[in-house]
C-alpha positions, 0 to 999 in steps of 0.5 A, spaced: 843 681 552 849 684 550 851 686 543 857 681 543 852 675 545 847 677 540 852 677 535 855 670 536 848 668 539 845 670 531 852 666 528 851 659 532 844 659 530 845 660 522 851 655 522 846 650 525 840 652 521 845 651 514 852 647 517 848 641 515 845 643 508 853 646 506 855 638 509 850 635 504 852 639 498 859 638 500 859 631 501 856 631 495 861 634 490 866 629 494 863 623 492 860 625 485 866 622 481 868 627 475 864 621 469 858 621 473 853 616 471 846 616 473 847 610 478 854 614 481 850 619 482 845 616 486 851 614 489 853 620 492 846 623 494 845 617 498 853 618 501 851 625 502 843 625 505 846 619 509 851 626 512 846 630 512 842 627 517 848 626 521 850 633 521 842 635 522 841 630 528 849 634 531 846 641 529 839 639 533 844 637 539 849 643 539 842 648 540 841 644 546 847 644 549 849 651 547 844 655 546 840 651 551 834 650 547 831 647 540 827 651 536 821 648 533 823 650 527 829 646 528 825 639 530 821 639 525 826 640 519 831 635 523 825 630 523 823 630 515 831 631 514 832 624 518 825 621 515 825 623 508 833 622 508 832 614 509 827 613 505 832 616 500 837 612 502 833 606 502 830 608 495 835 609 492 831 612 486 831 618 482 824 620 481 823 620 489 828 624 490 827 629 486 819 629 488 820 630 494 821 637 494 814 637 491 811 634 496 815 636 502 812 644 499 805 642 497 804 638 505 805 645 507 802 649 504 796 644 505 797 645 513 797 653 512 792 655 508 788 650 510 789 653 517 789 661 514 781 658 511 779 655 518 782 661 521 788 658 526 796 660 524 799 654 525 806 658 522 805 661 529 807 655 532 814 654 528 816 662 528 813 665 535 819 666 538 822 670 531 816 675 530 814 678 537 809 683 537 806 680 531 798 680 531 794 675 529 792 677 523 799 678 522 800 671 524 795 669 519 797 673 513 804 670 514 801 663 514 797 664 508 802 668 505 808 662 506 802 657 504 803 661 497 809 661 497 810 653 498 805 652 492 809 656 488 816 652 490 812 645 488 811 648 481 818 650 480 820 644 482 816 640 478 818 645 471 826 645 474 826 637 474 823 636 467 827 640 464 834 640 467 839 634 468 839 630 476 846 633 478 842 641 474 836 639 478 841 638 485 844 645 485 839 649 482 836 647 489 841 650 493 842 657 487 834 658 486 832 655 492 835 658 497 835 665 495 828 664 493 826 663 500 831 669 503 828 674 498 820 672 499 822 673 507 825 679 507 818 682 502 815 680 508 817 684 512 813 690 511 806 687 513 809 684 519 811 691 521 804 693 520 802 688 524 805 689 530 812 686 530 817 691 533 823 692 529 827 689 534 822 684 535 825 681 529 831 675 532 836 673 529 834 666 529 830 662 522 825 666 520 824 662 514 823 655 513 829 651 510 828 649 504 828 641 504 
């Protein structure tokens, strides 16, 4: 593949990965009126969650069609976004959204490190085609690592929501979340080395679990 195709293969797969993410803030801040109440403010999470499955299911079908396949990162995410999203809208209720985070991180972190203990890298399954050459124990300590991590997300969030406001709580998900994930892939990357990835194994495609 040329360097050109590379460069807009990598553009195509971060816009799809992170368009509907920037359409649920977007839509968000649009909705949100200036003397937001509680209930205007569910208001406008319900109207942008209802966008952001929209834009998540659009994102799934432009991969199809324009890089003519879907990752399986990609249909996971698209399906808790569509499944978490209609709970969402069909709750309408604060404490669920904000708990969801939490349960989101801690349901993986369960599924990785109970696969790290029994010895399979269930990460492998989501990540295989952005880590070539990457060696078992590699894959293993990637899911325990990951696993951690999520843990780690799920108590943030749980002190964030305690002692924030909901429209505080809402952004810090995209300014401390966000690149809180980016920062712990990139430390990553060392090990990965060590375990076989080639530098030029590593694809310009997700690489990291969004977070929900």
């Amino acid at each position: 593949m040329s360097e050109a195709k590379k460069r807009s293969s990598g553009w195509l797969n971060v816009a799809i990965d992170y368009g509907p993410i920037l359409v649920f803030f977007l839509v968000y801040r649009w909705s949100k009126p200036e003397d937001a109440t509680p209930s205007s403010e569910i208001f406008a999470v319900v109207q942008s969650t209802g966008a952001f499955i929209v834009a998540s299911i659009i994102a799934l079908a432009f991969s199809k069609w324009k890089l003519g396949k879907v990752s399986p990162m990609l249909m996971l995410s698209t399906a808790l976004v569509v499944g978490f999203g209609a709970l969402t809208i069909w709750l309408r209720d604060e404490r669920f959204i904000q708990l969801k985070p939490t349960i989101i991180y801690v349901m993986f972190a369960v599924l990785l490190i109970g696969g790290w203990l029994r010895g399979k890298a269930l990460l492998q399954i989501l990540l295989e085609a952005a880590f070539e050459g990457l060696d078992r124990e590699g894959w293993l300590k990637l899911s325990r690592n990951w696993g951690l991590f999520f843990l780690f997300l799920a108590a943030l969030n749980e002190v964030l929501r305690q002692q924030l406001s909901f429209g505080d709580w809402l952004w810090a998900k995209l300014w401390v979340f966000m690149p809180l994930s980016f920062l712990f892939t990139f430390t990553q990357i060392p090990m990965l080395l060590r375990h076989g990835l080639a530098a030029e194994g590593l694809k310009e495609e997700e690489t990291t679990p969004p977070p929900p």
